[in-house]
C-alpha positions in Angstrom: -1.3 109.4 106.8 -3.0 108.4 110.1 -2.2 104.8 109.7 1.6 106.2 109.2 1.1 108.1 112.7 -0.4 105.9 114.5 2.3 103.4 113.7 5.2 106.0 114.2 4.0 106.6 117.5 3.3 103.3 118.7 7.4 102.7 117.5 7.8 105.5 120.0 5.8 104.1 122.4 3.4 106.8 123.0 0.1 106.5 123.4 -2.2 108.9 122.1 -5.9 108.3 122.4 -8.4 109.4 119.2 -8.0 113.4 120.1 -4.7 113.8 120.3 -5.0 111.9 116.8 -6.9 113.7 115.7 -5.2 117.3 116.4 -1.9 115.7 115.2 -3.6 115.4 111.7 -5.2 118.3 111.7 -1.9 120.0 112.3 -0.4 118.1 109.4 -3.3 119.9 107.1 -2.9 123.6 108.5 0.6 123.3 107.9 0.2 122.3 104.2 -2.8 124.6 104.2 -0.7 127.9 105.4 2.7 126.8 103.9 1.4 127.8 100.1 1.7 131.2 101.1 3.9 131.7 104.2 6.1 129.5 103.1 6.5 127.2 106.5 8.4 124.3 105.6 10.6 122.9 102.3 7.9 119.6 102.7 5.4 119.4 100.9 3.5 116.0 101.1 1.7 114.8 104.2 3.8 111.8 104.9 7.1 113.5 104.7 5.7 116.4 107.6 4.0 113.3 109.7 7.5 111.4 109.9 10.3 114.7 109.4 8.2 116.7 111.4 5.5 115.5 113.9 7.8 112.2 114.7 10.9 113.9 115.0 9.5 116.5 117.4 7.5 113.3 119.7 10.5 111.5 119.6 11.8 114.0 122.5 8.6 113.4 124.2 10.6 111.1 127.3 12.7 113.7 128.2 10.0 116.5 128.5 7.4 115.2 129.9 8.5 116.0 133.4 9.0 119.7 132.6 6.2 122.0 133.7 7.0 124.8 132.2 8.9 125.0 128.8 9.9 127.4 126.3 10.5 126.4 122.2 12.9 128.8 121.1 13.3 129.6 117.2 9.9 127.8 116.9 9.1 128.3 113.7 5.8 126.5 112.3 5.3 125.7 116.0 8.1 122.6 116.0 8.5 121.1 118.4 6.2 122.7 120.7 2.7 121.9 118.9 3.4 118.2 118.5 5.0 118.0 122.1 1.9 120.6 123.7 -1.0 118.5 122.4 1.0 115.0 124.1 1.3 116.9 126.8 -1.9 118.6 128.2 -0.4 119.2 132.1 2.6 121.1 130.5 2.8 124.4 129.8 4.4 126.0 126.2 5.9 129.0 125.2 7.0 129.3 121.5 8.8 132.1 120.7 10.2 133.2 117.0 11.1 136.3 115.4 9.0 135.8 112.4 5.8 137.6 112.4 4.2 134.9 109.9 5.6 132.3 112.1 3.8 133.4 114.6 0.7 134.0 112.9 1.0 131.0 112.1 1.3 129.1 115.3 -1.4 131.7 117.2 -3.9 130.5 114.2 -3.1 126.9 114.7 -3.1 126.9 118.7 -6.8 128.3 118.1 -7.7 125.7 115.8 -6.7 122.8 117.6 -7.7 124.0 121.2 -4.5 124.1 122.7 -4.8 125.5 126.2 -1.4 124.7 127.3 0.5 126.5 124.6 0.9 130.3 123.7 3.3 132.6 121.3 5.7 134.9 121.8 7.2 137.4 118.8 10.6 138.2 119.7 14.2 137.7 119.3 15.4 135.3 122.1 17.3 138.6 123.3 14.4 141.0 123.5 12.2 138.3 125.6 12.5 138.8 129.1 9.6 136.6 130.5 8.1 136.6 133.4 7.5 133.6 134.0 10.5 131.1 134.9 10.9 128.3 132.6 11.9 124.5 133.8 13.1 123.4 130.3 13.9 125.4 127.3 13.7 123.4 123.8 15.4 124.0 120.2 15.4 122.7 117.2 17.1 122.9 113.9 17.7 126.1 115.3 21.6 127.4 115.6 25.0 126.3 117.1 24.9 124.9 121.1 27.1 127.6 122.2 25.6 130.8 120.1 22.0 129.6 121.5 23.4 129.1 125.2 25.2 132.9 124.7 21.6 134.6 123.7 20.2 132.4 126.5 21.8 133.3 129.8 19.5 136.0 131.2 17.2 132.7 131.6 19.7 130.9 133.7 18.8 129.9 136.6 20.1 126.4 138.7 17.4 124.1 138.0 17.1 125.2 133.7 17.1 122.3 131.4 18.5 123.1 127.8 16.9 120.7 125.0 19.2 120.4 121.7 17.6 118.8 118.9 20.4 118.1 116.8 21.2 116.1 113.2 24.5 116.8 112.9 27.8 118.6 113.9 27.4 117.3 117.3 30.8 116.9 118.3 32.2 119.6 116.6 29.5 121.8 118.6 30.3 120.5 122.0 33.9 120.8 121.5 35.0 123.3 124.3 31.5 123.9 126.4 33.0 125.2 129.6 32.6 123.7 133.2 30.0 125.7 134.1 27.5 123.7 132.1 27.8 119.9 131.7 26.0 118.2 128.1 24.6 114.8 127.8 24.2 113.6 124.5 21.5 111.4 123.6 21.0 109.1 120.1 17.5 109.9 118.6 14.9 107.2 117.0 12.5 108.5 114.4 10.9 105.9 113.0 11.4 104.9 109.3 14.5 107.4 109.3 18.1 106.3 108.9 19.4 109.6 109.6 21.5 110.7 112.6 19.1 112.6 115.1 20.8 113.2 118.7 19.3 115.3 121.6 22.0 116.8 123.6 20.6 118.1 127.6 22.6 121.3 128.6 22.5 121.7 132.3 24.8 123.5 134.9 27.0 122.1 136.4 26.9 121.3 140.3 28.3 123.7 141.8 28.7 126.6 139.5 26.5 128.8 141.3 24.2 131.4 139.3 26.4 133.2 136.8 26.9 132.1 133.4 29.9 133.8 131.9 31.1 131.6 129.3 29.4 128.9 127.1 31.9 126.1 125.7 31.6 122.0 126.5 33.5 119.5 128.2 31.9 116.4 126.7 
């Protein structure tokens, strides 16, 4: 398992020095550990959750590594947000889910691996009204561009980056996204996987001022 990390990630080219190592595989093993009886994830073995999981969630590491402050919505076992938080020690993380086990989950697992950058949040993405104001907000495997974007728009703001982790459906997804947001799609590499894996950046568009009536795309 660590020899199939550390080789993943230098495929990525991301270098991780023996901690971060370290917490990645210890992740790996509180997954497994907590998914017998929360039921966290369909994977079961260690290599399918280091490459399905912890490489598919790194591979997004270029494009967030700027953020400071950044928000995983429908987070689930902490995905991507553990993998990207403990890569990422100067950026702050928010992972929010609706499932109290999920959560439990992710509040046990920050502890565990001494994640001071990362914190959870048990609510539906409609309920949460933060106070803080997020740079970048991430999702994966997590529902359709323009239903997330609809139960997203009381975080608008000008400068708000929208992360898509997608695998398929793209372009039926995009199909009719509005001009007040523009989408760049990006092709995904996770190494030793052959299927599709895109990331598609939701931004506004210049121009469109603060409001956010509508969520369609014009890519």
């Amino acid at each position: 398992m660590q020899q199939q990390l550390i080789a993943g990630l230098d495929e990525l080219d991301i270098e991780a020095d023996a901690q971060q190592i370290a917490q990645l595989l210890k992740f790996v093993e509180l997954l497994k550990k907590w998914n017998k009886v929360y039921n966290l994830t369909a994977l079961k073995s260690s290599e399918d959750i280091v490459q399905l999981h912890l490489l598919d969630s790194l591979s997004v590491l270029p494009f967030v590594k700027s953020a400071e402050s950044v928000i995983d919505v429908g987070s689930g076992a902490g995905l991507p947000g553990i993998p990207l938080a403990i890569m990422l020690p100067d950026v702050s993380f928010v992972l929010l889910d609706s499932n109290g086990k999920k959560t439990r989950f992710m509040q046990q697992a920050i502890i565990d691996l001494g994640l001071k950058n990362a914190s959870v949040r048990h609510s539906r993405i409609e309920d949460y009204l933060p106070l803080e104001k997020f740079d970048t907000i991430i999702t994966r495997a997590f529902a359709e561009i323009n239903d997330t974007i609809e139960k997203l728009k009381h975080f608008a703001h000008n400068d708000l980056r929208l992360l898509f982790m997608k695998a398929k459906n793209l372009d039926i997804e995009l199909k009719g996204l509005n001009k007040t947001y523009t989408a760049q799609s990006i092709k995904l590499t996770v190494p030793g996987l052959a299927a599709d894996r895109s990331l598609v950046i939701v931004t506004q568009a210049q121009g469109a001022g603060e409001k956010h009536d509508s969520c369609n795309s014009d890519s």
